[in-house]
N, C-alpha and C positions, 0 to 999 in steps of 0.2 A: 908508392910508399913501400918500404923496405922493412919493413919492423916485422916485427913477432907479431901475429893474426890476433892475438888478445890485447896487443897492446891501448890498440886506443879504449876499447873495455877498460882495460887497468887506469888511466888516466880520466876517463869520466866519471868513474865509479867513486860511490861516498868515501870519507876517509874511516869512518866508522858503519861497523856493519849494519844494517837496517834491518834485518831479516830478526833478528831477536825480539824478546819482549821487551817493552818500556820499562823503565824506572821511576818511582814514583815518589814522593816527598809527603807525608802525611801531616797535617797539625790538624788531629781534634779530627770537624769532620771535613775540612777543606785537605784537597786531593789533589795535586798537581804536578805534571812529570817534571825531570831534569830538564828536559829539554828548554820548557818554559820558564822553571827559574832562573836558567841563565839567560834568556831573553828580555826576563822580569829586572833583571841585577843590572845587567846592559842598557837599557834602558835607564836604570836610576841613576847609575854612574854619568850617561850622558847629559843627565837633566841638572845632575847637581852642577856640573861640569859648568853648563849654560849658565846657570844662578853665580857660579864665581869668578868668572873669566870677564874679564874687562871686555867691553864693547870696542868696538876701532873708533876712534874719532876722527873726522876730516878736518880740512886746515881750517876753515872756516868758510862763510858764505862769501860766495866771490862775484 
């Protein structure tokens, strides 16, 4: 392999930095980082998705 010594480092590496502190979303006394509201939101999004998306139907029993 021919690349720059750091390269494959730079392409494993998170796209945001990790080394900082969390962020955190506060309502009242419930405490939850960003990370997990947008897993929470993903989440919802998929479920609702499930709830309105036509099922496939096959031709019928053969």
């Amino acid at each position: 392999m021919t690349g720059h010594p750091h390269s494959v480092e730079r392409v494993l590496s998170a796209p945001i930095d990790l080394n900082g502190t969390g962020r955190y979303v506060h309502w009242g006394v419930v405490q939850l980082s960003v990370a997990n509201v947008v897993v929470i939101g993903l989440m919802l999004v998929v479920f609702v998705a499930a709830l309105l998306l036509p099922f496939p139907r096959g031709r019928g029993r053969g």
